[in-house]
Residue frames as a rotation matrix with the C-alpha (Angstrom) as fourth column:
UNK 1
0.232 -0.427 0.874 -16.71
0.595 0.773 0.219 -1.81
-0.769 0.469 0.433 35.00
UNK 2
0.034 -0.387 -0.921 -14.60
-0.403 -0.849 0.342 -0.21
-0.915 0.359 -0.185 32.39
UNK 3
0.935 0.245 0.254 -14.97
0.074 0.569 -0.819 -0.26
-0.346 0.785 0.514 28.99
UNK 4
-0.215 -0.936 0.279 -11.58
0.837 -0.030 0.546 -0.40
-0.502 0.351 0.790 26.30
UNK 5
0.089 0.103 -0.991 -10.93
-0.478 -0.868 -0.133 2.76
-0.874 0.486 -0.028 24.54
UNK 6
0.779 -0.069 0.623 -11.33
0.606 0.341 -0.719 2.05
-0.163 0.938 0.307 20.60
UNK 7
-0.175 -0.981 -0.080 -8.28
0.472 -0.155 0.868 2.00
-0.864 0.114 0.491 18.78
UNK 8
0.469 0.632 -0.617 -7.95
-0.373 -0.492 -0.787 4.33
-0.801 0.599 0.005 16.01
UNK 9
-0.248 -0.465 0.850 -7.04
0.526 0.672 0.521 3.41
-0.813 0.576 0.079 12.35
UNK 10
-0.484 -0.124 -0.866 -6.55
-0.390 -0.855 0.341 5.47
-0.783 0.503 0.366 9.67
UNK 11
0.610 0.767 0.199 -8.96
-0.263 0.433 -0.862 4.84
-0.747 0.474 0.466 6.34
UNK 12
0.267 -0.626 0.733 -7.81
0.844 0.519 0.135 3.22
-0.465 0.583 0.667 3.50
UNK 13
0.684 0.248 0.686 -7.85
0.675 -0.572 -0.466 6.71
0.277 0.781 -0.559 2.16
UNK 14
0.788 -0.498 0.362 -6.06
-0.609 -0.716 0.341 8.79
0.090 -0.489 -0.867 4.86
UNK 15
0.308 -0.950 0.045 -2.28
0.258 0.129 0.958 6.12
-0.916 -0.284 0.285 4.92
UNK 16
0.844 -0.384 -0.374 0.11
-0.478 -0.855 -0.200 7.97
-0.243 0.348 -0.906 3.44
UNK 17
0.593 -0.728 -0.343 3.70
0.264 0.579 -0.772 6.10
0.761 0.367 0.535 1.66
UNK 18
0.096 -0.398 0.912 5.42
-0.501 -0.811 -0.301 8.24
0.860 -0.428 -0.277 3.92
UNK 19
-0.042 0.002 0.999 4.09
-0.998 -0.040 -0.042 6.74
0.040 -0.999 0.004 7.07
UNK 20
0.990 0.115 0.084 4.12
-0.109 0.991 -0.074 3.03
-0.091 0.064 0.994 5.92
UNK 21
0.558 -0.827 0.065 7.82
-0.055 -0.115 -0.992 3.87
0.828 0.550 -0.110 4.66
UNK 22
-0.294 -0.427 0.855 8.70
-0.802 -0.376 -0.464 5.11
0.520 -0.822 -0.232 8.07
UNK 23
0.447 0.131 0.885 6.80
-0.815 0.469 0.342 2.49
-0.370 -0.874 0.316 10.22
UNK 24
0.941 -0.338 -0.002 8.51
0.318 0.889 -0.328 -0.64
0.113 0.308 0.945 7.68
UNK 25
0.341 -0.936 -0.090 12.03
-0.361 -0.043 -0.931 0.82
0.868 0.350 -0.353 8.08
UNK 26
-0.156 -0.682 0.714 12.86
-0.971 -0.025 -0.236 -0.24
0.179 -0.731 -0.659 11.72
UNK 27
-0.789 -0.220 -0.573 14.03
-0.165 0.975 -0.146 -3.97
0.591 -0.020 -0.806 12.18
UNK 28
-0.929 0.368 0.034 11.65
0.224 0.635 -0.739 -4.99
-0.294 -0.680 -0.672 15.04
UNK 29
0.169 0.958 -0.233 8.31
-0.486 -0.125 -0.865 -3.44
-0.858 0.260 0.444 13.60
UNK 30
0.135 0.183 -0.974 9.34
-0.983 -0.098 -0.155 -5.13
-0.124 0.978 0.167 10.44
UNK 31
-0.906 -0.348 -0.240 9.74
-0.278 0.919 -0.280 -8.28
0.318 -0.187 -0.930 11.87
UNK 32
-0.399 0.888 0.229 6.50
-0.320 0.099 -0.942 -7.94
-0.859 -0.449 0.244 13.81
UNK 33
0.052 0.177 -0.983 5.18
-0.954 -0.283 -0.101 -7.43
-0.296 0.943 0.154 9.47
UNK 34
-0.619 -0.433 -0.655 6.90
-0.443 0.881 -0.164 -10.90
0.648 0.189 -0.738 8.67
UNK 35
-0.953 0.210 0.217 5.48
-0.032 0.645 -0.764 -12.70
-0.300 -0.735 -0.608 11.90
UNK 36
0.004 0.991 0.131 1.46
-0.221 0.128 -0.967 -11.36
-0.975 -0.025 0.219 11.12
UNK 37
0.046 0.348 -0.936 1.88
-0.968 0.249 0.044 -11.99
0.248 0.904 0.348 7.27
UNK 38
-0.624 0.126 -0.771 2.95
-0.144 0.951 0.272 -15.79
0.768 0.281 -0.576 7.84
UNK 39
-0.950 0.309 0.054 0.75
0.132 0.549 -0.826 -16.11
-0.284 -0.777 -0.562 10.68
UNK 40
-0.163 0.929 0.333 -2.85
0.587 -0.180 0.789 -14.45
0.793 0.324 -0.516 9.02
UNK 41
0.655 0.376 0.655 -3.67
-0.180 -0.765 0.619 -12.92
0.734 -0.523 -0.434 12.59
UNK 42
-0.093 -0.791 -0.605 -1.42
0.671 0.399 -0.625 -12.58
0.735 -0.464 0.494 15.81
UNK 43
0.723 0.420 -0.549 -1.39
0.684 -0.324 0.653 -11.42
0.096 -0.848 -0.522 19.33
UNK 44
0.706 -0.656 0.266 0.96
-0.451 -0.706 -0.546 -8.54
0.546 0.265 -0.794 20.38
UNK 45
0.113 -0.969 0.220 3.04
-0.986 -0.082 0.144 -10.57
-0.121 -0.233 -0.965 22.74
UNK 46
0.877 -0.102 0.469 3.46
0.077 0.994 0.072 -14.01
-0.474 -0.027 0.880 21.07
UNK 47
0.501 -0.861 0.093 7.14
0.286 0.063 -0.956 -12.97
0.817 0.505 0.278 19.13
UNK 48
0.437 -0.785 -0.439 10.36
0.712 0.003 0.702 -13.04
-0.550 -0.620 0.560 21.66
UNK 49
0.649 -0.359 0.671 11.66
0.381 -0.610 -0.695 -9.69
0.659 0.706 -0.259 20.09
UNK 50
0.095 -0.559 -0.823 13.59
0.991 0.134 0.023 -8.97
0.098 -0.818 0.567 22.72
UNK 51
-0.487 0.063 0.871 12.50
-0.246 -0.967 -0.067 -5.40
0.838 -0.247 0.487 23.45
UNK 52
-0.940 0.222 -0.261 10.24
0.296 0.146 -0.944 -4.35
-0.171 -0.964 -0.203 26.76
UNK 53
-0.032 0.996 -0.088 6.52
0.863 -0.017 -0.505 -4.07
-0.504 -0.093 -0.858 26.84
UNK 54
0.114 0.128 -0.985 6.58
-0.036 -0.991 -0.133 -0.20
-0.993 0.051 -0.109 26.97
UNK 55
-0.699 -0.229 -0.678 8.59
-0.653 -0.181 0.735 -0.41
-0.291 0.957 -0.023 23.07
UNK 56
-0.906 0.210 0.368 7.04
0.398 0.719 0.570 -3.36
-0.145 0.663 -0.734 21.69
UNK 57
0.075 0.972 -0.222 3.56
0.653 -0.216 -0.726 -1.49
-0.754 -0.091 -0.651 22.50
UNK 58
-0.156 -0.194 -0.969 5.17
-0.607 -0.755 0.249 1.84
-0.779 0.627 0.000 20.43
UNK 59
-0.864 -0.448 0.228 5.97
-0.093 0.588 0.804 -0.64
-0.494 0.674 -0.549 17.84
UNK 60
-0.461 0.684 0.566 2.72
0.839 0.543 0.027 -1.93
-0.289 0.488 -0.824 17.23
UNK 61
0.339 0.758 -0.557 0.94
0.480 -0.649 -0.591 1.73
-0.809 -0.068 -0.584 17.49
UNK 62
-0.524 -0.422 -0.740 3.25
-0.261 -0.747 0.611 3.05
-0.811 0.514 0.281 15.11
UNK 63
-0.950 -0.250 0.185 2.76
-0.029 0.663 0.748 0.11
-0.310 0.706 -0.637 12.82
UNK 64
0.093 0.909 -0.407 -1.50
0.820 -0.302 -0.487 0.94
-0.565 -0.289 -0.773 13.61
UNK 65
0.156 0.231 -0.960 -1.21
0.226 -0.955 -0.193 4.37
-0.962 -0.186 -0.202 13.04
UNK 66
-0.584 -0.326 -0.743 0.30
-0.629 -0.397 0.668 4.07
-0.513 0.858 0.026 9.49
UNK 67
0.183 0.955 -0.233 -1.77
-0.855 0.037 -0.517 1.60
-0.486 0.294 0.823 8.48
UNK 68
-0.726 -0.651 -0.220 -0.08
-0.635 0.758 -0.148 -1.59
0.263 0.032 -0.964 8.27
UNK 69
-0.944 -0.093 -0.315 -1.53
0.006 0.954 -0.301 -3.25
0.329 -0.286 -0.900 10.43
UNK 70
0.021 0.978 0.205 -5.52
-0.464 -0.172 0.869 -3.73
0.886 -0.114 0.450 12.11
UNK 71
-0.932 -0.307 0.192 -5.53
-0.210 0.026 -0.977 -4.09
0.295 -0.951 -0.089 15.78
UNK 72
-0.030 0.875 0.483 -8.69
-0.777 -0.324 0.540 -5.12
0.629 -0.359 0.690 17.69
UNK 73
-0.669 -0.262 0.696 -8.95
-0.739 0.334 -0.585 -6.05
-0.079 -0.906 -0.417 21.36
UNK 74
0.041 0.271 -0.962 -9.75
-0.444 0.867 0.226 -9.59
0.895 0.418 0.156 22.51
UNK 75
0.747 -0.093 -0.658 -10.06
0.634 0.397 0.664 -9.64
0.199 -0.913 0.356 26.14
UNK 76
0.618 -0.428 -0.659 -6.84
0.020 -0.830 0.558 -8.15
-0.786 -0.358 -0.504 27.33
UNK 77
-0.065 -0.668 0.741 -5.57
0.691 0.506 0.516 -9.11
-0.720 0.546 0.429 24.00
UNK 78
0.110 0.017 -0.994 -4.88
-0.623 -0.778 -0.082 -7.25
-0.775 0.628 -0.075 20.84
UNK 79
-0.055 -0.500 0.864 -5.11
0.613 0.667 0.424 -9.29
-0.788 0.553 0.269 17.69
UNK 80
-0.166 -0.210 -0.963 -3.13
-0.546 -0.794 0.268 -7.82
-0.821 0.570 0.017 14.90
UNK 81
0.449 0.400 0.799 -3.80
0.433 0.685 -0.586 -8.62
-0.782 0.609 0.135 11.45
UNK 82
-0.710 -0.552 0.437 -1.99
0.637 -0.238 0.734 -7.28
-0.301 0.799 0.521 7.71
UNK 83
0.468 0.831 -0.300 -4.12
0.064 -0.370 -0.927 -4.75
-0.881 0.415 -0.226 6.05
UNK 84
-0.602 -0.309 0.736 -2.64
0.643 0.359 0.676 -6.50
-0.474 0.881 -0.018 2.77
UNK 85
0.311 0.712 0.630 -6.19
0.950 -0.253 -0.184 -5.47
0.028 0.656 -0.755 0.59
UNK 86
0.858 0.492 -0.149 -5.76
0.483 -0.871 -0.092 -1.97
-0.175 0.007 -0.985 1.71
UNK 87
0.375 -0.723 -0.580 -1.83
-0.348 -0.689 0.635 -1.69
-0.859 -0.036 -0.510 0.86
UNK 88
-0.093 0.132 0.987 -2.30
0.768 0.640 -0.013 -3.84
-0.634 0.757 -0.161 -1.92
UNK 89
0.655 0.747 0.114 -4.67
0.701 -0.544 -0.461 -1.15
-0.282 0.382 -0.880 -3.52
UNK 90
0.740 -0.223 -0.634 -2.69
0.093 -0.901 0.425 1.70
-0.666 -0.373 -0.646 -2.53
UNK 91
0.129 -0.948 -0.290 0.98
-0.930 -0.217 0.296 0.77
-0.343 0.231 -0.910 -2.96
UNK 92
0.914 0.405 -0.009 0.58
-0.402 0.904 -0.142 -2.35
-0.050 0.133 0.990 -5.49
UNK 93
0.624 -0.774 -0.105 3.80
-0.049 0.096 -0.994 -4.48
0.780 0.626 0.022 -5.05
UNK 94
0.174 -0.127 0.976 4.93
-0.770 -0.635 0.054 -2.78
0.613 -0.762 -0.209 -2.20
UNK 95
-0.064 -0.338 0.939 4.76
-0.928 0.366 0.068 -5.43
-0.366 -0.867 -0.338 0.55
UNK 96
0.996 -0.076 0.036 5.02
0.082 0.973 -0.216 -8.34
-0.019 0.218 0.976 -1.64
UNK 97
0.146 -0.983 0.110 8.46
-0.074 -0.122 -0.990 -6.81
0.987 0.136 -0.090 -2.11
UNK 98
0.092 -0.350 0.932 8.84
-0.965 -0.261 -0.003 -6.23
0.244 -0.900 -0.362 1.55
UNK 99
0.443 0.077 0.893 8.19
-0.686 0.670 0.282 -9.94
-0.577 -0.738 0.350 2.56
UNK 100
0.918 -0.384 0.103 9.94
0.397 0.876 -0.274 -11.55
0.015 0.292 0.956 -0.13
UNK 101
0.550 -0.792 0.264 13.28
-0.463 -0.553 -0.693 -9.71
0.695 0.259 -0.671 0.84
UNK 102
-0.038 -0.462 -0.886 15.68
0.294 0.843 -0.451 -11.76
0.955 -0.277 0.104 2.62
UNK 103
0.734 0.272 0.623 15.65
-0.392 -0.579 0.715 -11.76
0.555 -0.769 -0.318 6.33
């Protein structure tokens, strides 16, 4: 019986503007943003984004890797969640501005 590999996440110290800049500029990872703020927590395939598995997965890892978001497995699930507190801190402003821009 295999186990899941732990996902990594970067500390509140190590995300960088750079890589939050870069993972909020493309439409579908910034939709994904929009979907887990009004939801609070969210699997990875409950939005119709029309992309395929293979991208929507990139998506989320990017969106992981900068530190958006907090990933952690649920069964074969992934529930994602905002790391609001920890870009709050960082970059105050910041993603209230993102979600209250028109969509």
């Amino acid at each position: 019986m295999g186990t899941a590999t732990a996902l990594e996440h970067p500390t509140r110290e190590d995300i960088r503007i750079e890589a939050v800049l870069h993972a909020l500029a493309d439409p579908v990872r910034l939709r994904i943003v929009q979907a887990v703020a009004d939801c609070g927590e969210m699997a990875c395939g409950v939005l119709d984004l029309h992309v395929s598995k293979s991208t929507l997965t990139h998506h989320y890892r990017v969106l992981r890797e900068a530190g958006v978001i907090h990933q952690r497995p649920v069964g074969t699930a992934k529930i994602n969640t905002l790391r609001r507190d920890d870009l709050d801190a960082l970059f105050p402003g910041l993603l209230n501005g993102i979600l209250a821009a028109p969509r």
